[in-house]
KOLMIKE-310231 format. One record per residue: residue number from 1; residue in three letters; x, y, z of N, C-alpha, C, O in turn. Coordinates in Angstrom, 3 decimals, m for minus. Example, Ala and Ser with C-alpha at 12.3 -4.5 7.8 and 13.67 -1.06 7.14 Angstrom:
BEGIN
(1, ALA, (13.190, m5.690, 7.800), (12.300, m4.500, 7.800), (13.200, m3.300, 7.800), (14.236, m3.319, 8.465))
(2, SER, (12.850, m2.250, 7.080), (13.670, m1.060, 7.140), (12.900, 0.030, 7.870), (13.409, 1.138, 8.039))
This chain:
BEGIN
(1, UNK, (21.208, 11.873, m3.757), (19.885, 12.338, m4.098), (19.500, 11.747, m5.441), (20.479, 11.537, m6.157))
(2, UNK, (18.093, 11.361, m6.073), (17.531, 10.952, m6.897), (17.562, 11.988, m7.899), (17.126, 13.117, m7.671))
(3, UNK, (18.234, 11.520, m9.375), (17.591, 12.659, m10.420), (16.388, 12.730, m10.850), (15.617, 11.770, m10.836))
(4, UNK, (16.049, 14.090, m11.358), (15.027, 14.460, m11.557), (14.332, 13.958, m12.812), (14.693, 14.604, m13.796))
(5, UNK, (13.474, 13.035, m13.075), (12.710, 12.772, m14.708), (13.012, 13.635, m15.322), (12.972, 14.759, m14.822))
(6, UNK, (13.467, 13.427, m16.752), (13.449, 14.896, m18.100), (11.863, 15.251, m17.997), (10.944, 14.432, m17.980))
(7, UNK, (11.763, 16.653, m17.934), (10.011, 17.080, m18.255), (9.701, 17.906, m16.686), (8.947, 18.879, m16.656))
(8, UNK, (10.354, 17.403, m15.481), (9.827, 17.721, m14.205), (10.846, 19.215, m14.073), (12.014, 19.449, m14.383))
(9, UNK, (9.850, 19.964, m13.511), (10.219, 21.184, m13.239), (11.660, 21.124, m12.107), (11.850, 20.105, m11.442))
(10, UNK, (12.367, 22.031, m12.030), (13.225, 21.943, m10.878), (12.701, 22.268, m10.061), (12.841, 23.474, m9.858))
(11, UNK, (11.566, 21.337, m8.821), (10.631, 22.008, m8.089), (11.454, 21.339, m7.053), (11.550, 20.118, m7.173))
(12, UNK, (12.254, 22.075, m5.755), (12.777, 21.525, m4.321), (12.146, 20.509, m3.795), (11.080, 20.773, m3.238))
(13, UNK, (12.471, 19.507, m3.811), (11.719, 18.347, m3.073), (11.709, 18.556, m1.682), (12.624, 19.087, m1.053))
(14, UNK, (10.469, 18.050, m1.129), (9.800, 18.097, m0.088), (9.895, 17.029, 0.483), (9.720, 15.977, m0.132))
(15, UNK, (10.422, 17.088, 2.779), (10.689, 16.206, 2.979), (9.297, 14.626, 2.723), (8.157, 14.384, 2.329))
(16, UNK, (10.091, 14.224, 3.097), (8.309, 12.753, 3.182), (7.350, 13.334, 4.469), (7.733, 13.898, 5.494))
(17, UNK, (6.202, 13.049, 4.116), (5.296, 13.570, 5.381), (4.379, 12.192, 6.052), (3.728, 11.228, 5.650))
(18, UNK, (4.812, 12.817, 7.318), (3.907, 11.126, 8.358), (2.862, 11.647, 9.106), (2.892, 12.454, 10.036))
(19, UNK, (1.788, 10.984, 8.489), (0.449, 10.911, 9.152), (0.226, 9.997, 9.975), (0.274, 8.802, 9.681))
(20, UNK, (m0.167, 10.647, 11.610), (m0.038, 9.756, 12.365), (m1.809, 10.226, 12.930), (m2.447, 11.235, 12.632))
(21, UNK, (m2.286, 8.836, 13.988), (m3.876, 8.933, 14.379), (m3.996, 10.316, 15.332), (m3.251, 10.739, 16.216))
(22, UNK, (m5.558, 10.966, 14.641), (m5.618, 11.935, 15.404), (m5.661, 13.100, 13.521), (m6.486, 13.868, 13.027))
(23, UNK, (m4.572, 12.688, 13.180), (m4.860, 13.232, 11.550), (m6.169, 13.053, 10.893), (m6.652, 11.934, 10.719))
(24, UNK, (m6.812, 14.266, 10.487), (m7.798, 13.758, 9.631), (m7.956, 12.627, 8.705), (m8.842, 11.786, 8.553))
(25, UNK, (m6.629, 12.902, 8.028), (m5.984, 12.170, 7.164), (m6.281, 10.230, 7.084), (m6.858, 9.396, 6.387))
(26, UNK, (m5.370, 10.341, 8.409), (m5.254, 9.235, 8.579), (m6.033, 8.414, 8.285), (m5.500, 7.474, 7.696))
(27, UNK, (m7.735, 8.261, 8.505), (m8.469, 6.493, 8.564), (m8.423, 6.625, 7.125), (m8.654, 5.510, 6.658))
(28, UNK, (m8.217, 7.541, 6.130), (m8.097, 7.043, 4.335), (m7.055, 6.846, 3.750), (m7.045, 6.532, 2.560))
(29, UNK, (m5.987, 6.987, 4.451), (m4.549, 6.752, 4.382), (m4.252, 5.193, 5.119), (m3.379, 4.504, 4.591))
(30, UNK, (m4.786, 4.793, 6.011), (m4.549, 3.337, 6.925), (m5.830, 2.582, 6.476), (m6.179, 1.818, 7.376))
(31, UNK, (m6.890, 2.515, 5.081), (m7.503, 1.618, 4.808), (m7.503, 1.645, 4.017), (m7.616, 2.644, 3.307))
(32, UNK, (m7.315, 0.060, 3.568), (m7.637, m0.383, 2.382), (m9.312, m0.530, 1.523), (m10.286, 0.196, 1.721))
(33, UNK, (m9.219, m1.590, 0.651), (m10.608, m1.973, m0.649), (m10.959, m3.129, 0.685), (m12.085, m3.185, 1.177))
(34, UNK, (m10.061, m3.819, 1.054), (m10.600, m5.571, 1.311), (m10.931, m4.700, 3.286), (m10.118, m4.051, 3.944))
(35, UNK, (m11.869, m4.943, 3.525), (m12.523, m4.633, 4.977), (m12.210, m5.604, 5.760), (m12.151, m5.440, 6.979))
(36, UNK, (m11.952, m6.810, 5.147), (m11.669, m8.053, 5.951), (m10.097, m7.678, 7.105), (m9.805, m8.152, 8.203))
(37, UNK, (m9.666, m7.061, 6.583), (m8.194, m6.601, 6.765), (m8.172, m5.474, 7.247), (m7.960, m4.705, 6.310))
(38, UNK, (m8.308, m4.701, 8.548), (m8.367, m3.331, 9.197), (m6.995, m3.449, 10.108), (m6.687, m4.285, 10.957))
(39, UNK, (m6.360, m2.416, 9.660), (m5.460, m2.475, 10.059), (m5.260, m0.988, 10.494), (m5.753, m0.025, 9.906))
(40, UNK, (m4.201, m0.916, 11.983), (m4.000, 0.360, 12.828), (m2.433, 0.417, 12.621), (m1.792, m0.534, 13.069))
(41, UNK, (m1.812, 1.352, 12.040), (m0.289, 1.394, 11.894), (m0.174, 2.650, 12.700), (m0.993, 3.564, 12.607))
(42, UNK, (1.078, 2.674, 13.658), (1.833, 3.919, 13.771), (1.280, 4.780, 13.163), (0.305, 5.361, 13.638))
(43, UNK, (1.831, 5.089, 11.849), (1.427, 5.707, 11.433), (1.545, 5.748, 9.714), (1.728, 4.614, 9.272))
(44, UNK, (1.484, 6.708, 8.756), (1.785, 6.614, 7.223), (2.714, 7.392, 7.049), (2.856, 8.387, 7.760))
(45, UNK, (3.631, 7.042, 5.939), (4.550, 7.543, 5.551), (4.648, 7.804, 4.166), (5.086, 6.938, 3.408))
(46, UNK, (4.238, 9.045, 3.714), (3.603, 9.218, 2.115), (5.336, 9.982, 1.692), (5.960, 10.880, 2.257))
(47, UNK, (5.603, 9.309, 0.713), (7.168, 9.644, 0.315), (7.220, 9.672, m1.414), (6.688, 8.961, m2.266))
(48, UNK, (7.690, 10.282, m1.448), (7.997, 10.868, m3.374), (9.110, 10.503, m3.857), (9.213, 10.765, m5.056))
(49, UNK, (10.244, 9.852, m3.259), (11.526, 9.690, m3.879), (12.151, 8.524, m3.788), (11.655, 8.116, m2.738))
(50, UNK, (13.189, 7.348, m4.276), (13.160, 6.243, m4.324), (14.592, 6.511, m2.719), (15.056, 5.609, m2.022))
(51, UNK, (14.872, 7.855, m2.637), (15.672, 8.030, m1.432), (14.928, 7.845, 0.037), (15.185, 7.230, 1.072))
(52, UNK, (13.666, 8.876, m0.520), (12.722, 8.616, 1.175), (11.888, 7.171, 1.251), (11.096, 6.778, 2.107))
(53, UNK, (12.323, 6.591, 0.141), (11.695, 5.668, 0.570), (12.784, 4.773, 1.395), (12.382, 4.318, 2.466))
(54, UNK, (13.986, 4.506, 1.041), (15.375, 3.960, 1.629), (15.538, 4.693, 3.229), (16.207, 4.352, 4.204))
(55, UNK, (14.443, 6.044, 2.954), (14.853, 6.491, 4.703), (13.930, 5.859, 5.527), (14.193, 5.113, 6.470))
(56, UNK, (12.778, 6.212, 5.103), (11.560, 5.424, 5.462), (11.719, 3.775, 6.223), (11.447, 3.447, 7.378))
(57, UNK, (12.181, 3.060, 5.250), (12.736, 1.409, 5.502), (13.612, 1.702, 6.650), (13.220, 1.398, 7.777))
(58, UNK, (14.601, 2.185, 6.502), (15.756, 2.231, 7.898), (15.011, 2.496, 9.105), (15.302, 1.934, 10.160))
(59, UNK, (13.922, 3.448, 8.988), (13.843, 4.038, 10.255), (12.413, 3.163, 10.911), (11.901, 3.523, 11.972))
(60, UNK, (11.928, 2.080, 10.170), (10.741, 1.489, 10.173), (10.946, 0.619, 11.613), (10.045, m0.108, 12.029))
């Protein structure tokens, strides 16, 4: 597990959360600034830790 920054509360980390279509979420989460470039992913994978991000990659 990742340590915590000095200053950050001992707040339980939360798993990563995936927004997939059908989410409100989603079309401001799957677009970018450049319009030229629209792109439809699976889905998003919004992650807080340099661990979920290592889970994230594996499971991609």
């Amino acid at each position: 597990m990742s340590k915590v920054p000095a200053g950050v509360s001992d707040v339980p980390a939360l798993p990563s959360t995936t927004i997939r279509p059908g989410d409100r979420r989603y079309p401001a989460m799957s677009r970018g600034f450049n319009q030229r470039w629209i792109a439809e992913p699976e889905y998003v994978r919004l992650v807080r830790t340099p661990d979920e991000v290592a889970a994230a990659l594996t499971t991609a």
